[in-house]
C-alpha positions in Angstrom: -2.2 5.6 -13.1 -4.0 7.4 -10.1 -7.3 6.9 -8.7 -8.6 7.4 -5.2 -10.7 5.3 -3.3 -12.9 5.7 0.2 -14.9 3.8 2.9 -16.7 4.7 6.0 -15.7 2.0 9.2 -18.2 1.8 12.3 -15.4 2.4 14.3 -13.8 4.9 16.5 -10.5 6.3 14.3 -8.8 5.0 17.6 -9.4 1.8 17.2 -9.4 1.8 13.0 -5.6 3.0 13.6 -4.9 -0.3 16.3 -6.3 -2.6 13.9 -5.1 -1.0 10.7 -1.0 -1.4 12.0 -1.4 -4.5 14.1 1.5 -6.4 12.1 -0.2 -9.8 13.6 -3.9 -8.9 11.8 -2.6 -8.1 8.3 -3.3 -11.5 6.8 -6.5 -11.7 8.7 -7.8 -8.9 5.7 -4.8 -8.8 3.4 -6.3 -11.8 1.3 -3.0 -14.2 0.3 -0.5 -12.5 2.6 1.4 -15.4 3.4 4.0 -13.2 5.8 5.5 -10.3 6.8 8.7 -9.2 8.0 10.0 -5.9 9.3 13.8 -5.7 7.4 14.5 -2.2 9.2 13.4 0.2 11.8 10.1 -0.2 14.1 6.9 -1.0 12.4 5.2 2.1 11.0 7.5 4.7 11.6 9.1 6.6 8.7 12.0 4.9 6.8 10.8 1.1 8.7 10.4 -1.1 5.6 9.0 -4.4 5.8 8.6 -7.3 3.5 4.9 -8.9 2.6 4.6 -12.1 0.7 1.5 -13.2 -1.1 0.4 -16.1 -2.9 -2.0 -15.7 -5.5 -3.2 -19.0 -6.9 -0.3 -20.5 -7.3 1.8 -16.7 -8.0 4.2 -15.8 -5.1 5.0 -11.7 -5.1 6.9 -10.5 -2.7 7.0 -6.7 -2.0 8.7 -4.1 -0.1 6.8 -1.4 1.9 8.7 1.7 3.0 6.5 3.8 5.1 7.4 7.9 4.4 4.8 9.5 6.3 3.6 8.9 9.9 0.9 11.6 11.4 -1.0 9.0 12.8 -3.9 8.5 13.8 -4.8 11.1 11.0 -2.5 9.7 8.3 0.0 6.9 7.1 1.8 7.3 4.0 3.8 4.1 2.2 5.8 3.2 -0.8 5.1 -0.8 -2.4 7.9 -1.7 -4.8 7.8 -5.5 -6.5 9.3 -6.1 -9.7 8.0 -3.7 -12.2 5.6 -1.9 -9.7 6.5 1.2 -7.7 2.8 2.0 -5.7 2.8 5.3 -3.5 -0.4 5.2 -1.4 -1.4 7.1 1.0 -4.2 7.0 4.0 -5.8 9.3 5.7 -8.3 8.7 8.4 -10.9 11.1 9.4 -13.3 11.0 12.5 -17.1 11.5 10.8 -18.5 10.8 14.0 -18.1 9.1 17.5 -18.3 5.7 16.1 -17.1 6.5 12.4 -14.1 6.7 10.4 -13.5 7.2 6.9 -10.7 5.9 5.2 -9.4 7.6 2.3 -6.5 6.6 0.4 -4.8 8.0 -3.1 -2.8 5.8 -5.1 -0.4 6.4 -7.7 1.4 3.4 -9.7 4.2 3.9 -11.6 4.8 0.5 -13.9 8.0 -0.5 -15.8 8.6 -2.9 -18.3 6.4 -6.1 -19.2 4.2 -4.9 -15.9 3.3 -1.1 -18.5 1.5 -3.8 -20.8 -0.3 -5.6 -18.2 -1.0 -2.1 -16.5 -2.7 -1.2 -19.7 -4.7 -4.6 -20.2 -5.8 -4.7 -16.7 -5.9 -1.0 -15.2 -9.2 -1.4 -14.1 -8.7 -3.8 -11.5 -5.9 -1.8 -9.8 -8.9 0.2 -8.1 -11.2 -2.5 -7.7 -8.8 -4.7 -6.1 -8.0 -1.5 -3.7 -11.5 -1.1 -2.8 -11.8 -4.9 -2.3 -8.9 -4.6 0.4 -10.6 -1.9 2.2 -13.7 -3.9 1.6 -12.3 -6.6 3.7 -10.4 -4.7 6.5 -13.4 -2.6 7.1 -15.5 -6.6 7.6 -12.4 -7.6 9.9 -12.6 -4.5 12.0 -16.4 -4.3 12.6 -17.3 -7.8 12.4 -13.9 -10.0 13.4 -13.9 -11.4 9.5 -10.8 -13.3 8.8 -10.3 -13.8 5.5 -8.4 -17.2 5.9 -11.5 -18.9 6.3 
């Protein structure tokens, strides 16, 4: 499955990119990230992987991110791998302005076993739960929004 999603943030791209890998912030917009935990290499930097657990009602998923691309502040590429879910995404931010950035990221998810059936039940909300996400970071940047309540 691929789909791409967008969003403009009244922000300079500057300070999108200090918010966006601020390892502290994540669970301020990353709704039900419980915690995060860099296994290897510095935060960000190609090869650095890093776990992030969430709890969803009462479901715990834990994930790997391996970041593979670093051209910051223009782009940020990472790989997601949980148990039947390998998710490349990629994000590219792009000044459309002084006080404007758009965020654009291209996601590809590659499902295996029981998750191909729920993949094909519930495609749909792949992209809508993306745009949610960027939804809510682009709240927490411009307006402080922590999604913890």
């Amino acid at each position: 499955m691929r789909y791409t999603e967008e969003i403009e943030i009244a922000l300079p791209r500057d300070e999108v990119v200090r918010l966006f890998t601020d390892l502290a912030s994540l669970p301020k917009w990353q709704k039900g990230l419980q915690s995060v935990e860099l296994l290897s290499g510095e935060a960000f930097e190609v090869g650095a992987r890093t776990r992030l657990v969430f709890l969803t009602g009462k479901r715990r998923m834990e994930m790997i991110e391996t970041i593979t691309h670093n051209a910051l502040p223009a782009a940020l590429h990472a790989v997601y791998d949980t148990k039947g879910v390998h998710n490349v995404c990629e994000n590219y931010l792009t000044e459309v302005g002084p006080d404007r950035t758009r965020w654009v990221t291209p996601n590809v998810f590659e499902l295996s076993g029981p998750m191909r059936l729920i993949g094909l039940l519930f495609g749909r909300s792949f992209p809508k739960e993306t745009r949610e996400q960027m939804r809510r970071f682009k709240e927490f940047a411009e307006h402080g929004t922590d999604v913890r309540g």
